[in-house]
C-alpha positions in Angstrom: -3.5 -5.2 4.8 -7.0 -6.0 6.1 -8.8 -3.0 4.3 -6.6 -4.2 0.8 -7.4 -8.0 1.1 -5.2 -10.9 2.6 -4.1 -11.4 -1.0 -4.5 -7.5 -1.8 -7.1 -8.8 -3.9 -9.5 -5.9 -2.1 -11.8 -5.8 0.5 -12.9 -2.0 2.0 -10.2 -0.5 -0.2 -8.7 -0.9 -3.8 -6.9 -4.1 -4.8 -3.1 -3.2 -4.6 -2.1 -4.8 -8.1 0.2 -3.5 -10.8 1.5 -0.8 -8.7 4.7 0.1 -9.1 6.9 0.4 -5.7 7.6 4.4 -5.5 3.3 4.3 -6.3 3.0 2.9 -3.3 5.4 4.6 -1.0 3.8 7.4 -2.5 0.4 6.6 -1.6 1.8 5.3 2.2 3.1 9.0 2.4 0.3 10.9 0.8 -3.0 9.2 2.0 -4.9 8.8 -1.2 -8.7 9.2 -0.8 -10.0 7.8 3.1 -6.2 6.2 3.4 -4.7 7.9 6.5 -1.5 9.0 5.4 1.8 8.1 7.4 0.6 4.8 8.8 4.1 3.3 8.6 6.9 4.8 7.7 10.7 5.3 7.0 12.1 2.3 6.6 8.8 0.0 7.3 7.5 2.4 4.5 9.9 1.1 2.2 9.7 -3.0 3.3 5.4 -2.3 2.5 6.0 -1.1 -0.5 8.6 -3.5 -1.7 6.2 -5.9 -0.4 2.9 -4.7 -2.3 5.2 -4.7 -5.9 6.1 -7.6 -5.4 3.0 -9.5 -4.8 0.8 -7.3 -6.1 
């Protein structure tokens, strides 16, 4: 989360608030803009992105 902020609040990249928890697997999945895609994925994709709608 370093390029998203501690408290995904942003940093390098885009804060990671309001998005909704498919959003976000799909952007883990897809690679929007510089965002490599595929860092993490299957079912680590799924506990991020649970993670980022949740706190985010």
């Amino acid at each position: 989360m370093s390029c998203h902020g501690g408290d995904l609040e942003g940093a390098s990249a885009p804060a990671l608030e309001g998005y909704s928890e498919e959003e976000v697997y799909d952007a883990i999945e897809q690679g929007p803009g510089s965002m490599p895609a595929g860092l993490v994925s299957g079912e680590d994709a799924e506990a991020v992105a649970k993670y980022v709608a949740q706190e985010g």
